[in-house]
C-alpha positions as CSV (number, residue, x, y, z in Angstrom):
1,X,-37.7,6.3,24.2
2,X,-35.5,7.5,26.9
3,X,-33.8,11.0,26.1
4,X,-30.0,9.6,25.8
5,X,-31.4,7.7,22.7
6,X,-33.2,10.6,21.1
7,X,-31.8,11.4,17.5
8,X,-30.8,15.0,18.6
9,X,-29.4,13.8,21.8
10,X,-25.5,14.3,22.6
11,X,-23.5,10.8,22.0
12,X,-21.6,10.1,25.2
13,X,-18.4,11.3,25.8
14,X,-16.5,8.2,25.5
15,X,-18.6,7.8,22.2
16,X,-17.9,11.0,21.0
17,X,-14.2,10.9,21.9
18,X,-13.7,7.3,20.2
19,X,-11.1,7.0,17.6
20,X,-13.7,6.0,14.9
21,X,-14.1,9.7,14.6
22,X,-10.7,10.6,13.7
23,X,-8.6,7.7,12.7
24,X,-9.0,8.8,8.9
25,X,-7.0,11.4,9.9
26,X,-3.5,10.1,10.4
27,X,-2.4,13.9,11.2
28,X,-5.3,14.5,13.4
29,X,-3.8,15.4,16.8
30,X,-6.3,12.9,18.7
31,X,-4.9,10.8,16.2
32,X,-1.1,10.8,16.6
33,X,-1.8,11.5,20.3
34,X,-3.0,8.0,20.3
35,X,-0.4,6.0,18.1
36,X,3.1,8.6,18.7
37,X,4.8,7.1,15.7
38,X,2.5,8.4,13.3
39,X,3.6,11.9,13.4
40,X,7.0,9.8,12.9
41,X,7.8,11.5,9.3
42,X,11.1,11.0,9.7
43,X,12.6,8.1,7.1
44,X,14.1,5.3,8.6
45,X,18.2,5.1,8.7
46,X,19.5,1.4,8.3
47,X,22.7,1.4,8.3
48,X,24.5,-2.0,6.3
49,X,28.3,-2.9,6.7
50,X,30.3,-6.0,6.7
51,X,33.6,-6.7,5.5
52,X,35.0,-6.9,1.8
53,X,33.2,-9.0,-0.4
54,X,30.1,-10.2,2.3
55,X,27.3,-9.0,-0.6
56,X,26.2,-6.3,1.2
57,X,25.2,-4.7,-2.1
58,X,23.3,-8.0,-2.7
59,X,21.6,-7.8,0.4
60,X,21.0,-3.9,-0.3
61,X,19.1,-4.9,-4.0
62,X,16.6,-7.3,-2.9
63,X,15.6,-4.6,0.3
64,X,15.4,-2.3,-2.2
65,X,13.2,-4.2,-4.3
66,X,11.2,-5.2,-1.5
67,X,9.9,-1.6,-0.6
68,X,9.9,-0.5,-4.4
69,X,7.4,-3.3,-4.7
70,X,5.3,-1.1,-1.9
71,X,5.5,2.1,-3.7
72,X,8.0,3.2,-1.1
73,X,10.9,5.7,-2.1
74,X,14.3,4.2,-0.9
75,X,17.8,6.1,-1.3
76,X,21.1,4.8,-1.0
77,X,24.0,6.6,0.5
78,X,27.4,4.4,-0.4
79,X,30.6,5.0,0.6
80,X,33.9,2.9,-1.1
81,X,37.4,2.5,-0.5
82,X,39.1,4.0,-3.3
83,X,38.0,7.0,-5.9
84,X,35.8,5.3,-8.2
85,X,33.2,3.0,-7.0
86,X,31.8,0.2,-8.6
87,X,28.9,-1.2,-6.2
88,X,26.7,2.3,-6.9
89,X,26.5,0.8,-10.3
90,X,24.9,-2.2,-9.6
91,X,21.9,-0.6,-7.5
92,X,18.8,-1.3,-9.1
93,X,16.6,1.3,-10.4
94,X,14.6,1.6,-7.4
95,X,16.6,3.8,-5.8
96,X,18.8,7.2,-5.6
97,X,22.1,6.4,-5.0
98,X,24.5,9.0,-3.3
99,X,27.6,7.9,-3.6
100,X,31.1,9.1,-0.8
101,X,33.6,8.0,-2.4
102,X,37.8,8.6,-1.7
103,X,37.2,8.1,1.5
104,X,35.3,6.4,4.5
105,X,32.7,7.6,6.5
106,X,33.8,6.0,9.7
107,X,37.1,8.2,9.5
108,X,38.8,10.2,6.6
109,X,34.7,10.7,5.6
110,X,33.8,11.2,9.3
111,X,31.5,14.1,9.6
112,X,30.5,14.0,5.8
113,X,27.3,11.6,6.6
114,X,24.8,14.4,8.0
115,X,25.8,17.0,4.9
116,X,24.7,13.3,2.5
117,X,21.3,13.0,4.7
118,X,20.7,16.8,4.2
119,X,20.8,16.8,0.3
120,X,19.5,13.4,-0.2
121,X,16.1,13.9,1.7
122,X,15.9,17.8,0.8
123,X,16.0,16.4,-2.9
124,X,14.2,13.5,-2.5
125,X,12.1,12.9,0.6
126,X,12.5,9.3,0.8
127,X,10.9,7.0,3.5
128,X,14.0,4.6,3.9
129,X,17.7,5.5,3.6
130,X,20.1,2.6,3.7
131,X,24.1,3.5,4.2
132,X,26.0,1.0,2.5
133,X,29.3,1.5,4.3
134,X,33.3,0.2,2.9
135,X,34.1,-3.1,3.5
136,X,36.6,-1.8,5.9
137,X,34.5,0.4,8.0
138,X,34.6,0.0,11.7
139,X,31.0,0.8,13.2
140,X,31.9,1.6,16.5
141,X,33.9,4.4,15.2
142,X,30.1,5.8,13.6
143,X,27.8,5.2,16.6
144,X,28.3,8.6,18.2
145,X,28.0,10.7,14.9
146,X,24.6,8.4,14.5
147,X,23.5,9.9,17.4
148,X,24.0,13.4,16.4
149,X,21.2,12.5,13.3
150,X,18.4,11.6,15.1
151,X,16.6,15.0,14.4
152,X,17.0,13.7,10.5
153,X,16.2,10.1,10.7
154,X,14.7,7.5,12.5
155,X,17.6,4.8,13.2
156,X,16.5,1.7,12.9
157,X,20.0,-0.9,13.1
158,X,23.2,-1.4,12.1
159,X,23.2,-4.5,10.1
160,X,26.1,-6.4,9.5
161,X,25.9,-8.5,6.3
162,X,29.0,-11.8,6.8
163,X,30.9,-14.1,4.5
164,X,30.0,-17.4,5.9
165,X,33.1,-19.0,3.9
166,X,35.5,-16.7,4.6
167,X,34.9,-14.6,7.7
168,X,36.7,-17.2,10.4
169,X,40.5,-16.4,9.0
170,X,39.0,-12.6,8.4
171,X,38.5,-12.5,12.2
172,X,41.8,-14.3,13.5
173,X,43.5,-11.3,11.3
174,X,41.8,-8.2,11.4
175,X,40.3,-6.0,14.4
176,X,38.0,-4.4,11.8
177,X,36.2,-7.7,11.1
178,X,35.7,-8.3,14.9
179,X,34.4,-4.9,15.4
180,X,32.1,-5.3,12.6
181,X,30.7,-8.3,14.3
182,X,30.4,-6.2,17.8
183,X,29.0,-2.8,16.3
184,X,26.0,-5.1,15.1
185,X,22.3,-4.7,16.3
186,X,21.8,-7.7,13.4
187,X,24.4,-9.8,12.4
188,X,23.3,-11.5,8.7
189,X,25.2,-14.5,7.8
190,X,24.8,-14.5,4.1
191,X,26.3,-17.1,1.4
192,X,25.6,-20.5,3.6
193,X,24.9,-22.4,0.9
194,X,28.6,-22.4,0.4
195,X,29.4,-24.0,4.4
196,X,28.3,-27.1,5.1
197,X,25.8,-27.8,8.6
198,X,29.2,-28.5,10.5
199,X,30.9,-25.0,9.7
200,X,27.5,-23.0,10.1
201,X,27.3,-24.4,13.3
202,X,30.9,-23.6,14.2
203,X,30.5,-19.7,12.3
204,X,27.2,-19.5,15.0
205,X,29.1,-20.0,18.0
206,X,31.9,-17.8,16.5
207,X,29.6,-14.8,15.6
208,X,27.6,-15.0,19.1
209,X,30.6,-15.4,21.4
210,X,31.8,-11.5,19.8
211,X,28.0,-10.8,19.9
212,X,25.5,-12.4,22.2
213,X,23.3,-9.1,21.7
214,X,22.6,-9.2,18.1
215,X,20.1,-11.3,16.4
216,X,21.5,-13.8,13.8
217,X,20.0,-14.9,10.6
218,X,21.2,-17.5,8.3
219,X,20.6,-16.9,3.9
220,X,21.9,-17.2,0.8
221,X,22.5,-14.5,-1.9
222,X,21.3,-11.8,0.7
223,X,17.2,-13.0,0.9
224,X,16.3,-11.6,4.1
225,X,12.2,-9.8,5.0
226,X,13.7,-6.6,6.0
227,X,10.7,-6.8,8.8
228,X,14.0,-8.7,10.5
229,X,16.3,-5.3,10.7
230,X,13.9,-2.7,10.6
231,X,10.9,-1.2,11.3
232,X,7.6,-1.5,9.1
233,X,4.4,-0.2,8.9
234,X,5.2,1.6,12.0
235,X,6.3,-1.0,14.1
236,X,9.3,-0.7,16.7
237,X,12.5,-1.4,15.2
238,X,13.6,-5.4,16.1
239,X,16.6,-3.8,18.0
240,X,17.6,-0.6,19.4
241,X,20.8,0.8,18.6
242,X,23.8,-0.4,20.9
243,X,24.8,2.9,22.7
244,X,28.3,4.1,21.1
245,X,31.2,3.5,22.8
246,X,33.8,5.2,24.6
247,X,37.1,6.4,23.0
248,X,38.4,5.0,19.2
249,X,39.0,1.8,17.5
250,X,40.8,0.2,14.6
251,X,40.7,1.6,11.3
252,X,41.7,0.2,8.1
253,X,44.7,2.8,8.0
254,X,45.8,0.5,11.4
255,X,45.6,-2.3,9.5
256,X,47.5,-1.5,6.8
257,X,44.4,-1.6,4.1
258,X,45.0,0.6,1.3
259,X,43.4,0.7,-2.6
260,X,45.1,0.6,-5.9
261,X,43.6,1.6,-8.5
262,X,44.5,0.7,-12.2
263,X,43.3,2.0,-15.7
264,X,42.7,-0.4,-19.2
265,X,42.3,2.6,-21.4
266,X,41.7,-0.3,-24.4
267,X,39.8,-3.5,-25.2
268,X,41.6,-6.5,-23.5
269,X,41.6,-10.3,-24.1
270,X,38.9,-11.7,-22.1
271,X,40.8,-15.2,-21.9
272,X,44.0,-14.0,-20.4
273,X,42.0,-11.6,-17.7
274,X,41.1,-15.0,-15.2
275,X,45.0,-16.3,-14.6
276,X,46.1,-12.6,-14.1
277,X,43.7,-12.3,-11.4
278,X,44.1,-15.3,-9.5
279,X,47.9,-14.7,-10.0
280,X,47.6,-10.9,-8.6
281,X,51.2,-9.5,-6.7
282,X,50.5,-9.3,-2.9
283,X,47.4,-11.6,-2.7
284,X,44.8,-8.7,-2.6
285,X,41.6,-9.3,-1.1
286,X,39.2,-8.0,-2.8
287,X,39.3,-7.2,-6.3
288,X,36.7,-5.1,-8.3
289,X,36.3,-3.3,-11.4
290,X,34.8,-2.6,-14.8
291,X,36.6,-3.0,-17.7
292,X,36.1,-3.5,-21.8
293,X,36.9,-7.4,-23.8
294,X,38.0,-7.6,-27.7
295,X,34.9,-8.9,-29.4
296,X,31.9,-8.0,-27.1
297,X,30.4,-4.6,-26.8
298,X,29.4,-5.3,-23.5
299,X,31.6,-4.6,-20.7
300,X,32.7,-6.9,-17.8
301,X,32.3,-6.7,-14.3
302,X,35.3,-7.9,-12.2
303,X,34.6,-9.4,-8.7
304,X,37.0,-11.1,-6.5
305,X,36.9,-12.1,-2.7
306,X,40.2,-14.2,-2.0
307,X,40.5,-17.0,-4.3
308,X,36.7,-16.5,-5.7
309,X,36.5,-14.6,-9.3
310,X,33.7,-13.8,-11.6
311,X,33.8,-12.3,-14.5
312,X,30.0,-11.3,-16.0
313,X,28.8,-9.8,-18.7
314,X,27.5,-5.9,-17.4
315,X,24.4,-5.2,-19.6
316,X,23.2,-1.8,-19.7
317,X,26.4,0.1,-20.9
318,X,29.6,1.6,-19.0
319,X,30.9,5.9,-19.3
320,X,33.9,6.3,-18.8
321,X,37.7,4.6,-18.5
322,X,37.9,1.1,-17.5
323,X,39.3,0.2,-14.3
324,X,40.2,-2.6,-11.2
325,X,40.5,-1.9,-7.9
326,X,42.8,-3.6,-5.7
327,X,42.4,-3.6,-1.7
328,X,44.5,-5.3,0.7
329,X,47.5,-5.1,2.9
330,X,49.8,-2.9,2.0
331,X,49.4,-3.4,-1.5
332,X,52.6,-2.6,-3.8
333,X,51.5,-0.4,-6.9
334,X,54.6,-0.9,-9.1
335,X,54.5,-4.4,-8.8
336,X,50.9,-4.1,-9.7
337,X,51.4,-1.7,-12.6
338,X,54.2,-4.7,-14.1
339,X,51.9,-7.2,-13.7
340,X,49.0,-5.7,-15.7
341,X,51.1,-4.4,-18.3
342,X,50.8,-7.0,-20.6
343,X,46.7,-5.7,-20.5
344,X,48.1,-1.9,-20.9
345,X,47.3,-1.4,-17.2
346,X,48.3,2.6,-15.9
347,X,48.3,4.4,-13.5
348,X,46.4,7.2,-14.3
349,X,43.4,7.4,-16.5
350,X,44.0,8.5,-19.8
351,X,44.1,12.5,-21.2
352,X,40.3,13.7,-22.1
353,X,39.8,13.9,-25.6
354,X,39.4,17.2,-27.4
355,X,36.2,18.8,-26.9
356,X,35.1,18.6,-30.3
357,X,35.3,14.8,-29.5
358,X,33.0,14.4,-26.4
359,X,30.4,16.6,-28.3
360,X,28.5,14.0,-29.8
361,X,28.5,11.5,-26.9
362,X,27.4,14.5,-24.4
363,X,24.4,14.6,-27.2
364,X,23.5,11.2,-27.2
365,X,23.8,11.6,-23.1
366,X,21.2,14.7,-22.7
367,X,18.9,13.0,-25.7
368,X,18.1,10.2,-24.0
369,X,17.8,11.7,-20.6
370,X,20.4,9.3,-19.1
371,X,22.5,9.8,-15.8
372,X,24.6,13.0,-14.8
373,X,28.1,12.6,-16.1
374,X,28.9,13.8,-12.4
375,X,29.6,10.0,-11.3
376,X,29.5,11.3,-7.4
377,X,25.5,11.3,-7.4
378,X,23.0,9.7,-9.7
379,X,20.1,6.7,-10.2
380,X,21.7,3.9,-12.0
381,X,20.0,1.6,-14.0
382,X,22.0,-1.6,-13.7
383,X,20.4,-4.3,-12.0
């Protein structure tokens, strides 16, 4: 037996020094020496735009549902035009939502992102953040202030989710759109089943003529792996981020897009809800809201993108005063208010009833361990 093979005998050093030894240990120096992005404990930042009614929150669900699948801890920081949001209440339940609301993060909101980061991952440690930003955000006007979080998060891509039937007029009109497109490190063209082979080929050379960079998938409903914008099980993200660029660019205060909001303090008649919409002063473009029917306990949820409405039943319950938001061009509130009136549409929600009133539903609230009342932050059960 030759010494080196004695039992006793020192292994040699590339033996002793081989990763079987230590890869257990994902912390083990040796270890993360060897693979960087395993001392990585950053989550990952993904950040999701697109303009009004693309089904970004669609898109946000099933990657959501994806990772809860996979035991992984996701939180959602969204930010809507207007002061009550809607989309934070149709996150499923695998995930904190933080929502920015009054406001948008890519300029009235500007600055307010890192402060959401802070509190959401001090709270919560998750592994994957996903900003859900407004349908009228601008992503070049959010690059630099990215770059000023990269101590906090890993920053995977800005995805931008599209409406394959309506985004060519959106892009003759609107510099926003455009930019939405250009900001991209992933452009997802989502509702094709609604374009036929002709127009999707026509949106492809649209979409890569404002951004040859990007990579550009085709789906329905917002089915996408999310291995296609982001980074998994350590791998490198598909794309890095496009470096931010110089000086500022369109805003939906530019444009002229502002949000009305309207109250239904009452029950309304379901039937008479549809030709309202599609008869709306000033054409608005999107159109969202919750609001309460005669005959049904069960609230409704209100979508509209152009001339597309739904109307659905919203299991699971609503708090608080029914409302529809209204975002477009310039859009005329008193001719608003006159239209809705029939419905008893104001302006203002109505006064808080006495506190003797509330006591009982603050009961039935704390009882059954349900969501703050504070509607700026919570997990929300609606799927």
């Amino acid at each position: 037996m030759r010494a080196a093979d004695a039992p006793d005998a020192p292994l040699p050093e590339d033996r002793r020094n081989a990763p079987v030894w230590f890869a257990h240990d994902l912390e083990a120096p040796r270890c993360t020496a060897l693979f960087p992005r395993l001392a990585d404990r950053r989550p990952a930042l993904v950040v999701v735009g697109g303009f009004l009614g693309s089904g970004k929150t669609t898109f946000l669900n099933n990657c959501i549902e994806y990772h809860r699948a996979r035991e992984r801890f996701v939180a959602v920081i969204q930010n809507e035009v207007g002061a009550t949001g809607v989309d934070a209440r149709l996150m499923g339940d695998g995930a904190e939502v933080l929502a920015l609301d009054e406001g948008c993060v890519c300029c009235s909101l500007a600055g307010s992102l890192a402060g959401g980061i802070r509190a959401i991952t001090a709270d919560f440690t998750p592994e994957v953040i996903l900003l859900e930003t407004t349908g009228l955000a601008n992503p070049l006007n959010l690059l630099a202030e990215l770059d000023t979080l990269r101590d906090m998060v890993r920053l995977d891509a800005v995805v931008t989710v599209v409406d394959a039937a309506n985004i060519v007029p959106t892009l003759r009109d609107s510099d926003i759109a455009r930019d939405q497109i250009r900001g991209a490190d992933i452009i997802v063209c989502n509702k094709c089943d609604t374009v036929d082979e002709t127009g999707r080929a026509a949106l492809r050379a649209t979409l890569t003529g404002l951004n040859g960079r990007a990579a550009l998938h085709e789906t329905s409903f917002g089915r996408i792996h999310p291995s296609l914008f982001m980074a998994l099980e350590g791998e490198r993200p598909p794309r890095g981020l496009m470096p931010a660029p110089h000086g500022t660019h369109a805003t939906h205060a530019d444009e002229g897009f502002a949000a009305v909001r309207l109250f239904f303090s009452g029950t309304i008649d379901e039937a008479a809800l549809a030709p309202l919409l599609q008869q709306c002063p000033g054409a608005p473009f999107r159109i969202k809201g919750i609001v309460r029917v005669t005959d049904d306990e069960a609230p409704r949820l209100v979508q509209c993108v152009g001339a597309r409405c739904e109307v659905e039943r919203l299991d699971g319950g609503f708090e608080g005063t029914p409302f529809l938001v209204f975002i477009g061009r310039n859009p005329d509130e008193t001719a608003l208010l006159e239209h809705w009136a029939a419905l008893g549409a104001t302006a203002e929600p109505p006064a808080p009833q006495a506190e003797a009133d509330t006591q009982p539903a603050q009961a039935t609230k704390s009882a059954s361990g349900g969501q703050s009342s504070d509607a700026t932050r919570g997990c929300h059960d609606h799927h």
